[in-house]
C-alpha positions as protocol buffer text, in pm:
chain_id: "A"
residue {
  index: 1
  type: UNK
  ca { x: 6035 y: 9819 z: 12646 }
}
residue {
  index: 2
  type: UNK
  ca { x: 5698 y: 9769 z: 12484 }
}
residue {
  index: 3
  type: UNK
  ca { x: 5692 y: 9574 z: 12164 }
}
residue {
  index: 4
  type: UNK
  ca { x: 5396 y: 9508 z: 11960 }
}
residue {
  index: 5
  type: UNK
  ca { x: 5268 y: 9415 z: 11635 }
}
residue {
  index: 6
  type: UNK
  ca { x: 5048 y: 9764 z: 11554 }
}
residue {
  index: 7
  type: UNK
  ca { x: 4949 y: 9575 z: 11214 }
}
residue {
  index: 8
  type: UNK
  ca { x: 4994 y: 9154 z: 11078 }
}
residue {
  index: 9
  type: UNK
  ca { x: 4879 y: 9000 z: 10827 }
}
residue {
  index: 10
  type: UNK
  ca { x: 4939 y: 8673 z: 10659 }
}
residue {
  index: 11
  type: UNK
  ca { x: 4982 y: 8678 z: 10256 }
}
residue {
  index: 12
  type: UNK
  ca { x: 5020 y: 8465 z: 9951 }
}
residue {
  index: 13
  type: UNK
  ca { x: 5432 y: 8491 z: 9873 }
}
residue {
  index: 14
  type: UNK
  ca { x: 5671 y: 8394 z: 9644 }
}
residue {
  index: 15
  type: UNK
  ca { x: 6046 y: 8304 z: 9599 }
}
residue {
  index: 16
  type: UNK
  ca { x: 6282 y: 8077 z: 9715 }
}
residue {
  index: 17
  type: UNK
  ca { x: 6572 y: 8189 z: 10004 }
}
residue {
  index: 18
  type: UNK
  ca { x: 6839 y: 7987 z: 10175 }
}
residue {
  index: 19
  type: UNK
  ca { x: 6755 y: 7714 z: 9931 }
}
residue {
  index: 20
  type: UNK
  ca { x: 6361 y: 7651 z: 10056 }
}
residue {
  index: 21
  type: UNK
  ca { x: 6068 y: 7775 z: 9872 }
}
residue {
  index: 22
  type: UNK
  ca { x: 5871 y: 8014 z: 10036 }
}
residue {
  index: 23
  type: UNK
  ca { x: 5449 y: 8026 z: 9951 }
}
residue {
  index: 24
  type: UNK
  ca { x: 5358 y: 8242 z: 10248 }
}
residue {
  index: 25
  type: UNK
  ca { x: 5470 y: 8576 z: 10457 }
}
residue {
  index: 26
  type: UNK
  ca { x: 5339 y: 8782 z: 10761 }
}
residue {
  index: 27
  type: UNK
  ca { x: 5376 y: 9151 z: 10677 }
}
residue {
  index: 28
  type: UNK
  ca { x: 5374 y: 9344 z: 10989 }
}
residue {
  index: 29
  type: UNK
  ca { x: 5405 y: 9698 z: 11110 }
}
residue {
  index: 30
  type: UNK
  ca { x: 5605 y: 9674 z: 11500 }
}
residue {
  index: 31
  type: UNK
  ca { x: 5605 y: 9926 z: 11696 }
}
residue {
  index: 32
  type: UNK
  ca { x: 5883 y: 9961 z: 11972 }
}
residue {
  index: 33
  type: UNK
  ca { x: 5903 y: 10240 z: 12243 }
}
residue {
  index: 34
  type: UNK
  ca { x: 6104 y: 10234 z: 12553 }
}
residue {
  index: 35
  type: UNK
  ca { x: 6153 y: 10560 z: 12838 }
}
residue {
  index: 36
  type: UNK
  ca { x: 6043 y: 10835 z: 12599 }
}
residue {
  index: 37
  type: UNK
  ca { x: 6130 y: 10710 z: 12278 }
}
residue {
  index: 38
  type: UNK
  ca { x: 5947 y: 10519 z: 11983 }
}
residue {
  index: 39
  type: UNK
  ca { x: 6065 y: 10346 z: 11681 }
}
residue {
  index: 40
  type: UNK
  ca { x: 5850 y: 10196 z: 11400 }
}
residue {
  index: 41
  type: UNK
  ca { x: 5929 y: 9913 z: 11197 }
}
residue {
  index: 42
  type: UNK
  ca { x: 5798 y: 9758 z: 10855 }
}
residue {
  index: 43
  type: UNK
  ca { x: 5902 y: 9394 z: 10847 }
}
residue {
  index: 44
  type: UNK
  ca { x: 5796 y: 9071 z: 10653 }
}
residue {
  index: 45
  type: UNK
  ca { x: 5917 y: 8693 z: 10699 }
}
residue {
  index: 46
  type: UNK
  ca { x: 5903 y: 8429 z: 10409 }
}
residue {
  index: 47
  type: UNK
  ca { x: 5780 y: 8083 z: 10549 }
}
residue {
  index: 48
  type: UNK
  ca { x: 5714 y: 7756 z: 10342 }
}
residue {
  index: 49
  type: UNK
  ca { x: 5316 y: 7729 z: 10375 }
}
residue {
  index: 50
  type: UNK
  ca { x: 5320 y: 7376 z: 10258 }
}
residue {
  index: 51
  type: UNK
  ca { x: 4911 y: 7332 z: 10324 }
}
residue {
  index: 52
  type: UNK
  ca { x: 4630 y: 7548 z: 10417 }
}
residue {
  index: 53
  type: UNK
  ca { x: 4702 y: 7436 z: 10793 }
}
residue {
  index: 54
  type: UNK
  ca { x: 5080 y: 7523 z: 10785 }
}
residue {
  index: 55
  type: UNK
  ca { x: 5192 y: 7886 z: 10992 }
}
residue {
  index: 56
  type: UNK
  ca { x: 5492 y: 7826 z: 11098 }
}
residue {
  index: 57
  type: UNK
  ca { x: 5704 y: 8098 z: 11053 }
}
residue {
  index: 58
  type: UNK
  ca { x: 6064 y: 8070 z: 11002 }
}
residue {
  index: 59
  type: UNK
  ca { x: 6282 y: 8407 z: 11096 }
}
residue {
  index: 60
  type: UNK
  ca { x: 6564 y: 8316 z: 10826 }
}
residue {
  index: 61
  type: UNK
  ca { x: 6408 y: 8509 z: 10596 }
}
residue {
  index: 62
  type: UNK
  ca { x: 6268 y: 8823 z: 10785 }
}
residue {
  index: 63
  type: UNK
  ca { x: 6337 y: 9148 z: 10634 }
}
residue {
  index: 64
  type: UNK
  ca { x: 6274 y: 9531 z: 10788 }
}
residue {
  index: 65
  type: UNK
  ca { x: 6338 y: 9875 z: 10726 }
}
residue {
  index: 66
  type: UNK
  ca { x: 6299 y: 10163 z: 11027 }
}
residue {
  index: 67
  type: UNK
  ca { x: 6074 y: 10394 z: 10924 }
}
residue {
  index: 68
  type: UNK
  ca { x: 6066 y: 10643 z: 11183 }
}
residue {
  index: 69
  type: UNK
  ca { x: 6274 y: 10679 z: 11520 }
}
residue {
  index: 70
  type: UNK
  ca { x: 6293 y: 10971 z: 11780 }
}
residue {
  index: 71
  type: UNK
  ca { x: 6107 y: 11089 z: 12144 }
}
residue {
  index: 72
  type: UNK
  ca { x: 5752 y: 11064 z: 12131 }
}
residue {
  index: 73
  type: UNK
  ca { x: 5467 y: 10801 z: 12188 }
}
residue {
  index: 74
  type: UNK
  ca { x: 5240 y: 10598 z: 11965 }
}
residue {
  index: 75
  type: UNK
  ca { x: 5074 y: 10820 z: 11773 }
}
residue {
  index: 76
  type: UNK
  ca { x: 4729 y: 10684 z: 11558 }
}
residue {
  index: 77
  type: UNK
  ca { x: 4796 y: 10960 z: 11296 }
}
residue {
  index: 78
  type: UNK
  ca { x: 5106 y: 10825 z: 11204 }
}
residue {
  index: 79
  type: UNK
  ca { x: 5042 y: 10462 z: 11249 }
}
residue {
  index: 80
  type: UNK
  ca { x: 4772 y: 10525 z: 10937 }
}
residue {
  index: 81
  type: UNK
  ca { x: 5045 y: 10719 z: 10731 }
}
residue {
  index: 82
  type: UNK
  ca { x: 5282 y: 10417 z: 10777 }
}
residue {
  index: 83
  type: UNK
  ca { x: 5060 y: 10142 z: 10716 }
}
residue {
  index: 84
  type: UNK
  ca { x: 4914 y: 10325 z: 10402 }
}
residue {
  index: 85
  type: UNK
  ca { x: 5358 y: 10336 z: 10311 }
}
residue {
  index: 86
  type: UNK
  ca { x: 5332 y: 9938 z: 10413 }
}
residue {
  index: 87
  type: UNK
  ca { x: 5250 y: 9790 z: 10079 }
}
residue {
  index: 88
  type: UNK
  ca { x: 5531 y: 9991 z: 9885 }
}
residue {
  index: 89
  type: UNK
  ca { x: 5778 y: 9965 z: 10179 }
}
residue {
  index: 90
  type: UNK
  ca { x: 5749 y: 9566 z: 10211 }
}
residue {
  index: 91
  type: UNK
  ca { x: 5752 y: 9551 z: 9797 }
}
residue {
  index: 92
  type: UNK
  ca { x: 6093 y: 9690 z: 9810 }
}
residue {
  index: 93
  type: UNK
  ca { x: 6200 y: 9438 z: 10094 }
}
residue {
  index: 94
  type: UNK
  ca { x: 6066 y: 9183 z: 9939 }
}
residue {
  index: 95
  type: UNK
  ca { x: 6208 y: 9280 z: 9579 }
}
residue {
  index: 96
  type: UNK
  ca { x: 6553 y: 9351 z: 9755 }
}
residue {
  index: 97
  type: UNK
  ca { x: 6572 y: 8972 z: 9901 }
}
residue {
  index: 98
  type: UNK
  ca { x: 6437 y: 8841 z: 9501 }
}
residue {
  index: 99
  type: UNK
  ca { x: 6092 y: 8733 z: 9657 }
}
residue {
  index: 100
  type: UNK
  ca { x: 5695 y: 8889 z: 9641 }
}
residue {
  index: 101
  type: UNK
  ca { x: 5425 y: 8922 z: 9868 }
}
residue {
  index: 102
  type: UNK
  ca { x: 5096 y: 8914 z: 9713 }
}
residue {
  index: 103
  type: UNK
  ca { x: 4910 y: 9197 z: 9882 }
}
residue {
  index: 104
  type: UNK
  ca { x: 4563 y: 9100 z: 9675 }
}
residue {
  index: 105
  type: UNK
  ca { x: 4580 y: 8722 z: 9828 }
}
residue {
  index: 106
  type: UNK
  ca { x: 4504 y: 8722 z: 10192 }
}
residue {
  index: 107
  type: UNK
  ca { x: 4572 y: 8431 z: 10393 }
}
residue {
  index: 108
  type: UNK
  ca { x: 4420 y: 8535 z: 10700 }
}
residue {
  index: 109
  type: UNK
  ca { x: 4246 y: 8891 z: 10828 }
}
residue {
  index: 110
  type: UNK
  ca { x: 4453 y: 9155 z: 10938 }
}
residue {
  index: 111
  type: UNK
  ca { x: 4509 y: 9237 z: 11332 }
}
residue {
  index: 112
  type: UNK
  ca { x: 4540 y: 9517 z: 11440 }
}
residue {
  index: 113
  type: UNK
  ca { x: 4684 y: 9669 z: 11806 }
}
């Protein structure tokens, strides 16, 4: 099984869950494939981002939706067609679990796989 991040990035975030606020989330787009088959994920996790130094990311508030799932590969072509979906898809997530992730506040740069 070969997981990786395709696409992370930190963000400015909103919202209080399981009783601690949250200022921060990592918005990524995971890829997973394993003897033939791939699976793509969008996902995001609230964390507290107390200061400018603090990353530490706590999973109890990680949210994802499948978006695709079936025999191929990694594919580039679809990679860009889901992370140009990533914004709306993690907006719904994020609206679902009565938080935000602000998209035009970068925390750090975006990596890419």
């Amino acid at each position: 099984m070969a997981v990786i991040n395709v696409y992370e990035q930190y963000f400015e975030a909103e919202g209080t869950y399981n009783g601690t606020e949250r200022r921060g989330a990592l918005v990524m787009l995971v890829s997973d494939s394993e003897a033939g088959n791939i699976r793509y994920e969008a996902a995001v996790t609230f964390f507290p981002h107390k200061d400018e130094e603090d990353y530490a990311v706590s999973y109890d508030a990680y949210f994802s939706r499948v978006l695709y799932e079936g025999k191929g590969r990694r594919s580039r072509k679809k990679e860009q067609q889901f992370l140009a979906e990533l914004p709306d898809v993690i907006h719904a997530l994020a609206e679902e679990a009565g938080m935000q992730v602000h998209f035009e506040c970068p925390l750090r740069d975006a990596r890419t796989a």
